[in-house]
C-alpha positions as CSV (number, residue, x, y, z in Angstrom):
1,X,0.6,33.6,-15.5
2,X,3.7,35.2,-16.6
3,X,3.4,39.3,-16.4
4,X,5.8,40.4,-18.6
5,X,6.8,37.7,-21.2
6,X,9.8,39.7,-22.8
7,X,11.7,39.5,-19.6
8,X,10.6,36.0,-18.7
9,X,13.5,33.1,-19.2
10,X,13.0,30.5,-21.8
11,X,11.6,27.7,-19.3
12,X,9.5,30.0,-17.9
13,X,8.0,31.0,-21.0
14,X,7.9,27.0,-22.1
15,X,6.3,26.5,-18.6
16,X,3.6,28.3,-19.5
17,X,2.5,27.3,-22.9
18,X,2.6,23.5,-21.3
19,X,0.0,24.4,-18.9
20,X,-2.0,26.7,-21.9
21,X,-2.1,23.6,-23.9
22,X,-3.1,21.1,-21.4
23,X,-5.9,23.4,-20.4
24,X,-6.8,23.9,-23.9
25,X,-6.9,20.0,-24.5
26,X,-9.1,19.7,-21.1
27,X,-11.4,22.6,-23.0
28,X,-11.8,20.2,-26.4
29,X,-12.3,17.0,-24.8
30,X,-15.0,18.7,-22.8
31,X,-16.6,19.7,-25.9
32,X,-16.3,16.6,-28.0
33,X,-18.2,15.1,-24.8
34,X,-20.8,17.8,-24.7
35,X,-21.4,17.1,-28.4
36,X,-21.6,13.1,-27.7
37,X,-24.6,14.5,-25.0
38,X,-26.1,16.4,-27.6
39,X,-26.2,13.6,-30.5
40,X,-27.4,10.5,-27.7
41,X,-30.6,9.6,-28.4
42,X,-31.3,9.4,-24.3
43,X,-30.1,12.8,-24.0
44,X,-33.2,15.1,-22.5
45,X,-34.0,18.7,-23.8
46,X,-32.1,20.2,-20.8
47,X,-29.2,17.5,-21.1
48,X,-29.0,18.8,-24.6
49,X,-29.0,22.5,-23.3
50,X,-26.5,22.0,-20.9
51,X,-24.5,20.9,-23.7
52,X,-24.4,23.7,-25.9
53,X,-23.2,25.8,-23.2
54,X,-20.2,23.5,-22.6
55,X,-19.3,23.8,-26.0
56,X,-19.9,27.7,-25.9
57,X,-18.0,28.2,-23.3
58,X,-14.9,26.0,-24.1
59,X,-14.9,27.5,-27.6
60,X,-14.5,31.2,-25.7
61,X,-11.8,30.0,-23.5
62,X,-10.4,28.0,-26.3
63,X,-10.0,31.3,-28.5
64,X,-8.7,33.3,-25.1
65,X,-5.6,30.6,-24.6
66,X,-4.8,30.3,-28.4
67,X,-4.5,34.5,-28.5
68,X,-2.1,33.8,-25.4
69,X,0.0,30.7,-26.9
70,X,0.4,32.9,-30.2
71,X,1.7,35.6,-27.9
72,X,4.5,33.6,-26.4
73,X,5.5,31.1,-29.8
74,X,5.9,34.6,-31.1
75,X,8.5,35.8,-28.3
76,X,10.0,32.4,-28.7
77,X,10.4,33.3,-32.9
78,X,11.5,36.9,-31.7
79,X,14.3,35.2,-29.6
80,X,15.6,33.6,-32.5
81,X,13.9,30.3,-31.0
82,X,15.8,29.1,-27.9
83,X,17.1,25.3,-27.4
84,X,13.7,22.9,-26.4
85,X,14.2,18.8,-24.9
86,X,11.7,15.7,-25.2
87,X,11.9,12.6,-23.3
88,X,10.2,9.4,-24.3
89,X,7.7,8.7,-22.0
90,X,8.9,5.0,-20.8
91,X,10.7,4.2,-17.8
92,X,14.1,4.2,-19.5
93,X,13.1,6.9,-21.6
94,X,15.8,8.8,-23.4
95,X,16.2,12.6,-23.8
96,X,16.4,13.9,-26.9
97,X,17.0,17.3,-29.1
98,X,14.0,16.5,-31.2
99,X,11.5,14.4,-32.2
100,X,12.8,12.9,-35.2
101,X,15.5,11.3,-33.9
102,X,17.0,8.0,-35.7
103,X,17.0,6.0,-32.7
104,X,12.8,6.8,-32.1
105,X,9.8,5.2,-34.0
106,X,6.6,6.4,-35.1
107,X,4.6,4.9,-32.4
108,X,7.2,6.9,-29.4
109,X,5.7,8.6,-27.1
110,X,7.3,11.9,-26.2
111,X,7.4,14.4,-23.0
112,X,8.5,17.6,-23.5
113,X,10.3,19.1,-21.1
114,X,9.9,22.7,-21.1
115,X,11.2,23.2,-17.5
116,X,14.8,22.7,-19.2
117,X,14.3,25.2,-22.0
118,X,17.0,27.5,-23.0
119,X,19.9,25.3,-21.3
120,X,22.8,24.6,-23.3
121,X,23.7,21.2,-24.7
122,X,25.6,20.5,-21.7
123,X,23.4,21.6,-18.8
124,X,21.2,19.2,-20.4
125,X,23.0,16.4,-20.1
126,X,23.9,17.3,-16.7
127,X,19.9,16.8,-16.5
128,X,20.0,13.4,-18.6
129,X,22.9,11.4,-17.5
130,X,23.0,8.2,-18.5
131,X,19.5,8.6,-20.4
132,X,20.7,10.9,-22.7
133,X,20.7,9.9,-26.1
134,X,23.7,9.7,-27.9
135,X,23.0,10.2,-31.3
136,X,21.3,14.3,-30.1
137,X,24.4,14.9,-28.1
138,X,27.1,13.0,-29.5
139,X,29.7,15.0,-28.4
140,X,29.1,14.6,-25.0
141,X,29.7,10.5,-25.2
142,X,32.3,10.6,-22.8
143,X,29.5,12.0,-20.2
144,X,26.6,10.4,-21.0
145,X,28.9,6.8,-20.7
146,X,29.6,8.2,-16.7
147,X,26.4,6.6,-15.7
148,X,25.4,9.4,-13.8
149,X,21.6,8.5,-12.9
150,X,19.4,11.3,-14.5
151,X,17.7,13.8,-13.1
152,X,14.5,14.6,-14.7
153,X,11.4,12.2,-14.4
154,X,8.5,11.7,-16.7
155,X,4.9,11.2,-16.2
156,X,5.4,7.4,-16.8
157,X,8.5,7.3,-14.9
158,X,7.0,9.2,-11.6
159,X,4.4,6.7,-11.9
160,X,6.6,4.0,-11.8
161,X,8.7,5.8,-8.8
162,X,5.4,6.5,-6.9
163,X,3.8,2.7,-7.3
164,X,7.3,1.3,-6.2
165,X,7.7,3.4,-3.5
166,X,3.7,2.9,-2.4
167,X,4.6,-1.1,-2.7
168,X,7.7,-0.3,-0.2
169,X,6.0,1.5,2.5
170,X,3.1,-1.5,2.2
171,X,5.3,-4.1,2.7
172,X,7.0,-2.1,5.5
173,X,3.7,-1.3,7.3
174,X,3.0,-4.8,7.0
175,X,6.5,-6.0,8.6
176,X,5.6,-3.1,11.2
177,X,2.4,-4.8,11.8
178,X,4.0,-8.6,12.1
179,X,6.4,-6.9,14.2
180,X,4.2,-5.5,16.9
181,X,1.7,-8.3,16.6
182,X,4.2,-11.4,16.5
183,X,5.4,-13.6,19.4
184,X,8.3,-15.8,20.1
185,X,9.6,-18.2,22.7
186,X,11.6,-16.4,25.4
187,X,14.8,-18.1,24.3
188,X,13.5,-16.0,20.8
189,X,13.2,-18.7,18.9
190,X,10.1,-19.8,17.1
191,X,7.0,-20.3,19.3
192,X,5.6,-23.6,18.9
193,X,2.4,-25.6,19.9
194,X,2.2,-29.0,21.3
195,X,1.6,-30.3,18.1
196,X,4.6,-28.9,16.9
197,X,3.2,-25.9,14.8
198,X,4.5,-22.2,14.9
199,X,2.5,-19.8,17.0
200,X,2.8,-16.6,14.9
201,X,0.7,-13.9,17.0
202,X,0.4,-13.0,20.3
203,X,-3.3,-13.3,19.8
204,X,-3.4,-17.0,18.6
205,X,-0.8,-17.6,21.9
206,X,-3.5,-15.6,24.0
207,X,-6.4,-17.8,22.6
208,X,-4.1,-21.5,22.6
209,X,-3.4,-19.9,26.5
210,X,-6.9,-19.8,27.6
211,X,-7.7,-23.2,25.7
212,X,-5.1,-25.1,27.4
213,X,-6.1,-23.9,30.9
214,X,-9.2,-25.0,30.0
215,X,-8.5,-28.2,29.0
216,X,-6.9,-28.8,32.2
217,X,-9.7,-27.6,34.2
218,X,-11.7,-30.0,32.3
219,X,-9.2,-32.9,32.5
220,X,-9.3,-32.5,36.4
221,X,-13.7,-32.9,36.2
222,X,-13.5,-35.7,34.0
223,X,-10.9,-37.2,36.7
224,X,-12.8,-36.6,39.5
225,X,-15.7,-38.3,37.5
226,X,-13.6,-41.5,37.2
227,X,-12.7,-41.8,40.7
228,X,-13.5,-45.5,40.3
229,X,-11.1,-46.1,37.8
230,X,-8.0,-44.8,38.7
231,X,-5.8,-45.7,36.6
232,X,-7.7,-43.6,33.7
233,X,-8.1,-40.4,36.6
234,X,-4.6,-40.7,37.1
235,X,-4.1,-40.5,33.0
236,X,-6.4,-37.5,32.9
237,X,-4.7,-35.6,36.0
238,X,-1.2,-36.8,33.9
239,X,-2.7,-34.7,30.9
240,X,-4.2,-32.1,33.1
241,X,-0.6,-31.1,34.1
242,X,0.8,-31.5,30.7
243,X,-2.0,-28.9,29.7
244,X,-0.7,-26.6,32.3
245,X,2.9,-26.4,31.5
246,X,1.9,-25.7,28.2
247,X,0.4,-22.6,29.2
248,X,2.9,-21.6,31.3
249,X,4.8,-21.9,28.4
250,X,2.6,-19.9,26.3
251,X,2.4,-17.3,29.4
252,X,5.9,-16.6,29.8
253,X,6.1,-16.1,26.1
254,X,3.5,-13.6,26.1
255,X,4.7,-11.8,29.2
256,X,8.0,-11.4,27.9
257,X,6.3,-9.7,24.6
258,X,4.0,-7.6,26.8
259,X,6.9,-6.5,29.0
260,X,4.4,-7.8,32.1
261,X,5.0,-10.3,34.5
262,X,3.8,-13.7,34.3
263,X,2.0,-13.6,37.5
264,X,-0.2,-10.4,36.0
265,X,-0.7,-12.3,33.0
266,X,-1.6,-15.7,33.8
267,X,-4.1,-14.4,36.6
268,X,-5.8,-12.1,33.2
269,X,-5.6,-15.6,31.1
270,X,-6.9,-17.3,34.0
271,X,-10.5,-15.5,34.5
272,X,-11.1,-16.3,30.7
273,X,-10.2,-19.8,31.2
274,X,-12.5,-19.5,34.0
275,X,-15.0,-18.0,32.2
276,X,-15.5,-21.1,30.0
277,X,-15.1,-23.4,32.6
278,X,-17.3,-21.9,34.5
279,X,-20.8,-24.2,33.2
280,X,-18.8,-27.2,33.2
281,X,-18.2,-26.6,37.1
282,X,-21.5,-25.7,37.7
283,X,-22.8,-29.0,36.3
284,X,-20.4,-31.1,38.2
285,X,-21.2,-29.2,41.2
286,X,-25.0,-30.0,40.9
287,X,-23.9,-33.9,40.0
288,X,-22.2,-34.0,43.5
289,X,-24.9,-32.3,45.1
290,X,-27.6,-34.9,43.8
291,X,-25.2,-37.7,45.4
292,X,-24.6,-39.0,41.8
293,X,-22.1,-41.3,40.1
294,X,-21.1,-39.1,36.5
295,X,-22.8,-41.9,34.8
296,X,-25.8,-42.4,36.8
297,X,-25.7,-38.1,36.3
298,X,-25.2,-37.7,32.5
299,X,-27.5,-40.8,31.5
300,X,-30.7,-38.8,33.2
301,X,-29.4,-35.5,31.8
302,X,-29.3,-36.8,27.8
């Protein structure tokens, strides 16, 4: 609220009767939807109530504002009216002396800028730049044809500024995230399975970790199951290795991510592995136990 308004600058004055007529807007359109309430046919006696007292009030605080935007348009006409500046509300929006400009429509949508009210023809192109409009200031052509980016910003344009720069930091906290959660080979190039496939994350390079040590464990039981075939054990033991260096391969890339050593975390990989070898074991330890051939085992366990 400005205290004394004959000693208050021209934006300052401007400011103000902006924010008296957006709150004087707010006022109406809570009215008109008080009086929606009151004419709905679902509208209760106390909806209907609560209503009338929205548009009471409003119309008091409406009057209150209007005595104070009468107040300052007449210190404004006392001044011998002081320079004022719109801005079509696009993202390449121009700024203007006026509304009525030639190079406008009926339909343009205008932002007026009461922040630079009172400044000369010049300061405000120093505000526009390049987005000043030629045809309001055509005297300053040789400026405006600088290129100098503006410095004023309207609604639509903030927006604009804001979703870009909300998209930016997104896609940077997403880069962040590949970042700390990505993996590569130690030589840094792309981690790949055995199959040939890249091995984005260091979970999935965790999980393929513990699934090849597994299969290994596994490939060892079935071998020792075929001891009377062995050229197919030896095939399985063959695979059971293969299994194996491609965890190790797996391991080292993970250590090298974690900053750990490979001992610390193949021995964390390796209680997993365990883990989930662990009934497979205990099976094939009973087998043994009862003295019996894996198929003589699995057919009287179906």
């Amino acid at each position: 609220m400005i205290e004394n308004i004959f000693q208050a600058s021209p934006a300052e004055i401007d400011t103000e009767i902006a924010s008296l007529e957006g709150q004087n807007s707010a006022l109406h359109f809570a009215a008109d939807r008080a009086q929606q309430m009151i004419a709905s046919k679902y509208a209760t006696h106390a909806n209907r109530e609560q209503a009338r007292k929205t548009i009471a009030d409003a119309m008091t605080r409406s009057t209150v504002l209007n005595h104070l935007l009468h107040a300052l348009e007449a210190e404004h006409t006392r001044r011998g009216g002081w320079a004022r500046y719109y801005v079509v509300d696009n993202n390449n929006g121009h700024l203007h002396t006026h509304t009525s400009c030639q190079n406008t429509y009926e339909t343009t949508e205008w932002v007026w800028m009461p922040g630079m009210s009172g400044m000369t023809k010049a300061e405000a192109v120093a505000e526009g730049g390049k987005l000043t409009c030629l045809s309001c200031f055509p005297e300053f052509r040789a400026e405006i044809e600088l290129g100098r980016e503006p410095r004023f910003e309207t609604p639509r344009m903030k927006r604009t500024r804001e979703e870009r720069e909300a998209a930016a930091a997104k896609k940077a906290k997403k880069a962040t995230k590949a970042a700390a959660n990505g993996i590569t080979d130690v030589d840094g190039s792309p981690l790949k399975d055995d199959d040939g496939y890249t091995i984005k994350t260091l979970r999935t390079a965790q999980i393929k970790a513990v699934d090849a040590l597994e299969q290994a464990g596994l490939d060892e039981i079935y071998a020792d199951q075929t001891e009377d075939d062995p050229k197919h054990a030896s095939q399985l033991l063959e695979l059971a290795q293969r299994e194996l260096k491609y965890a190790a391969r797996l391991i080292a890339a993970i250590a090298m991510k974690q900053g750990r050593t490979v001992v610390e975390v193949e021995a964390e990989l390796a209680v997993k592995a365990d883990k989930k070898l662990a009934p497979a074991r205990k099976d094939e330890a009973a087998r043994k136990a009862a003295g019996k051939t894996a198929r003589e085992w699995y057919a009287s366990h179906r």
